[in-house]
Backbone as CSV, one residue per row, in Angstrom:
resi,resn,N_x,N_y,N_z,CA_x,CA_y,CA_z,C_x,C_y,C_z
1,UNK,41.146,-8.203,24.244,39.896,-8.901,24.493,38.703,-7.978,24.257
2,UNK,38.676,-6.688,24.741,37.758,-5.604,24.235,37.637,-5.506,22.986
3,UNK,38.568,-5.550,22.075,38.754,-5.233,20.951,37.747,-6.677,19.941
4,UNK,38.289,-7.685,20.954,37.418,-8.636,19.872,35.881,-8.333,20.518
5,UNK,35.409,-8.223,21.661,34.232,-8.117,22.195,33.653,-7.078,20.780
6,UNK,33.650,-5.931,21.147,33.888,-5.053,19.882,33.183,-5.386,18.288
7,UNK,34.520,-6.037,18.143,34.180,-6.702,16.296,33.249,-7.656,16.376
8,UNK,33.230,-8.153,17.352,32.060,-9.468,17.389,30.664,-8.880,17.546
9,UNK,30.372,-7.672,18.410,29.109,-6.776,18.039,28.847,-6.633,17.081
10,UNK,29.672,-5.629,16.900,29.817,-4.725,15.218,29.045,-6.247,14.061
11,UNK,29.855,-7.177,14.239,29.493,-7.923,12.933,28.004,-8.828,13.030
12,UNK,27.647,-8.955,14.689,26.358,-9.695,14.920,25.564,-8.794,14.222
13,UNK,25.412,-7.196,14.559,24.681,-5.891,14.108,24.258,-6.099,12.568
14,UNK,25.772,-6.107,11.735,25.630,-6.336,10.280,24.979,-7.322,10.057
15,UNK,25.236,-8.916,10.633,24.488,-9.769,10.309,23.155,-9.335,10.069
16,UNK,22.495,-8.824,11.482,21.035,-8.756,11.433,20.637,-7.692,10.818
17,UNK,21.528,-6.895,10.300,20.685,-6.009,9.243,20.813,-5.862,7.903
18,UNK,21.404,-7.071,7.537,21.527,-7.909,6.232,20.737,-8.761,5.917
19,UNK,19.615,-9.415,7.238,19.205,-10.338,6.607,17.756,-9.666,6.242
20,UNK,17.363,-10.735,5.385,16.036,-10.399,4.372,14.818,-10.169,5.504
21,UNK,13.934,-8.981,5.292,12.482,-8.948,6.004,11.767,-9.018,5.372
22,UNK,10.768,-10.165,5.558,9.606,-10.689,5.000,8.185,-10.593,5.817
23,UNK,7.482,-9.478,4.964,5.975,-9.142,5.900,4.938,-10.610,5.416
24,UNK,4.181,-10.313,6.773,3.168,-11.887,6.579,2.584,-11.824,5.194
25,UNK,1.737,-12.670,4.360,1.089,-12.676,4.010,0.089,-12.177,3.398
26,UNK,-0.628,-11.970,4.868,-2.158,-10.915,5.073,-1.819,-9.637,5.960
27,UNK,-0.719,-9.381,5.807,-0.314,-7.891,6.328,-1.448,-6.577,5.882
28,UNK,-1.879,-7.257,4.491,-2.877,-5.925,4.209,-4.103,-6.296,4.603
29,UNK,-4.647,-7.422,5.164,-5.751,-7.773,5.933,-6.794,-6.708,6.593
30,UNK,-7.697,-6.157,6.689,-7.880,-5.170,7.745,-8.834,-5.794,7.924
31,UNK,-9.688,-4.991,9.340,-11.336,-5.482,10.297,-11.960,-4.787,9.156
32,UNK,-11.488,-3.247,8.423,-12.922,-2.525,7.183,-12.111,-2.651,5.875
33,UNK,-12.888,-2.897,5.234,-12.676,-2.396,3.405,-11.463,-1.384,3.510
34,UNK,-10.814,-1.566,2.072,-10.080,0.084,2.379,-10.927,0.332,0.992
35,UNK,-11.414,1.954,0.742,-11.996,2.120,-0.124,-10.798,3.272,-0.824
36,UNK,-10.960,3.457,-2.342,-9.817,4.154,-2.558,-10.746,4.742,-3.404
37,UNK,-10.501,6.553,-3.381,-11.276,7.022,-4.040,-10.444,8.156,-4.640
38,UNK,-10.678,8.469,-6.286,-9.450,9.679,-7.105,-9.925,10.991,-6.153
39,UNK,-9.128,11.843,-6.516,-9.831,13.107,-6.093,-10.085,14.149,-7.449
40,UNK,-9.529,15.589,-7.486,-10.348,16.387,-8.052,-9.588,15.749,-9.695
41,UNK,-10.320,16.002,-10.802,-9.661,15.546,-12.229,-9.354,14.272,-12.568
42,UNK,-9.700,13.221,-11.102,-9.290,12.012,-11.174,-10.015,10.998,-12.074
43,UNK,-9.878,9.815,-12.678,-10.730,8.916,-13.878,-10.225,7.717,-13.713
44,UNK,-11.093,6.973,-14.323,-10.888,5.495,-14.342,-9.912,4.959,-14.525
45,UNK,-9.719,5.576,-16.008,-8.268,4.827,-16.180,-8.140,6.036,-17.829
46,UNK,-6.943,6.081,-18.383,-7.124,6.371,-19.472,-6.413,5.880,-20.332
47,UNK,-6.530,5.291,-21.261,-6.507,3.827,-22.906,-6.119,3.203,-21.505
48,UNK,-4.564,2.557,-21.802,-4.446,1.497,-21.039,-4.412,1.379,-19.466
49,UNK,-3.854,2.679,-19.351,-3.689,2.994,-17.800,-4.316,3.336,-16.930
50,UNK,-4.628,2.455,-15.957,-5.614,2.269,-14.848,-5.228,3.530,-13.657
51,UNK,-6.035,3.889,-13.108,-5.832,5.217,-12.004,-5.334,4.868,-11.260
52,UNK,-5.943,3.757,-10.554,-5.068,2.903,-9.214,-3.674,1.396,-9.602
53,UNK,-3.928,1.567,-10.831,-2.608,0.912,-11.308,-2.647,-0.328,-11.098
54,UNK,-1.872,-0.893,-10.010,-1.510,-2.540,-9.415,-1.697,-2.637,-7.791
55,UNK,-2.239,-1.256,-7.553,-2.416,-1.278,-6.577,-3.580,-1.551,-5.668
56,UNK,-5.045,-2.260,-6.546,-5.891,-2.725,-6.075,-5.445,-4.673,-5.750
57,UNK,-4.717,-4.637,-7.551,-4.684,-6.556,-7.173,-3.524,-6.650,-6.313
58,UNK,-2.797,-5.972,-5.743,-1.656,-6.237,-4.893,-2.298,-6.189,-3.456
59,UNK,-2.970,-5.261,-3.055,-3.963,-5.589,-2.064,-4.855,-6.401,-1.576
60,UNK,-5.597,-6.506,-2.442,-6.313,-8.017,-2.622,-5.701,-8.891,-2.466
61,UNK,-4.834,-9.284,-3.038,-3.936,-10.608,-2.979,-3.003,-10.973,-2.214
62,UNK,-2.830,-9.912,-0.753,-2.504,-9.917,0.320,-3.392,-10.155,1.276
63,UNK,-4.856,-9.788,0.729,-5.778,-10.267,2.302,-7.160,-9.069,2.276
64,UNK,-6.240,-7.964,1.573,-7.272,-7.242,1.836,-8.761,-6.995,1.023
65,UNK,-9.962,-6.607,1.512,-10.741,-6.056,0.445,-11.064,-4.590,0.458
66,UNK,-10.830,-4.572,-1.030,-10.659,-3.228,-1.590,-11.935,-2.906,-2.571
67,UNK,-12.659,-1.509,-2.194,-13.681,-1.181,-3.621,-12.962,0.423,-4.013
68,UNK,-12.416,0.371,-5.261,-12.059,1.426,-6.140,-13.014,2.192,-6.449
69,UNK,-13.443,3.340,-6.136,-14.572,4.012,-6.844,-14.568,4.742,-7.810
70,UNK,-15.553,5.374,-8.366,-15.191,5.898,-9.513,-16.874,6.815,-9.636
71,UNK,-16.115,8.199,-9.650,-17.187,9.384,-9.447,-16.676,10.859,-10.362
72,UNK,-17.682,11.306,-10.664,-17.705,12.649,-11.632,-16.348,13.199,-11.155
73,UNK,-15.139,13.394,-12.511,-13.863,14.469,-11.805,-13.728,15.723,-11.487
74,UNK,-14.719,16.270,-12.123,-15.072,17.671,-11.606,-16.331,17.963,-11.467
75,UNK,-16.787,18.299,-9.842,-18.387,18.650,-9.272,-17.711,18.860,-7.863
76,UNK,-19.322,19.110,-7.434,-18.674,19.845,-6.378,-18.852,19.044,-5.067
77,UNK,-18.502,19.043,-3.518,-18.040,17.807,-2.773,-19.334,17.504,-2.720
78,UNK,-20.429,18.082,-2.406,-21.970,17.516,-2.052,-21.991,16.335,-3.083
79,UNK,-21.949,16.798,-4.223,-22.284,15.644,-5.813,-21.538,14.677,-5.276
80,UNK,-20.134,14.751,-5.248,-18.942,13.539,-4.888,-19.249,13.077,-4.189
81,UNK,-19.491,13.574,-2.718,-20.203,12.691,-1.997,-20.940,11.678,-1.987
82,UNK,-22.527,12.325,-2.945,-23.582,11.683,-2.956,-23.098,10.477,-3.954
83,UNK,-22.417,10.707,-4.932,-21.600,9.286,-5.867,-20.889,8.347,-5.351
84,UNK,-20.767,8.668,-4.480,-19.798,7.588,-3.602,-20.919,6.531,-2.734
């Protein structure tokens, strides 16, 4: 009888960590902006390839709002700053 007590855990366990997890929606929702900014050498994009990739419209299209910036890649933090 232990023994089935046992396997019958064991397999509820597997169940629930087999099944699929699905985040809400608006999981990326926030109360502020998220602002995403390159750091040192960082650029827009170069030919086709974007800096932040898929990772602005995947945000967005969860809930959140996002502003990508885009500032001189090499200066010094005062300048960066003030570009931002």
């Amino acid at each position: 009888m232990n023994k089935n007590k046992t396997f019958l855990a064991a397999a509820l366990v597997a169940l629930a960590a087999s099944l699929p997890v699905h985040a809400a929606t608006d999981y990326t929702r926030t109360r502020y902006p998220i602002v995403l900014s390159h750091g040192l050498f960082g650029f827009k994009s170069v030919g086709p390839v974007d800096y932040w990739h898929a990772i602005v419209p995947a945000l967005e299209k969860d809930g959140a709002k996002v502003f990508a910036t885009s500032q001189s890649p090499v200066n010094s933090n005062e300048v960066r700053g003030e570009q931002l």
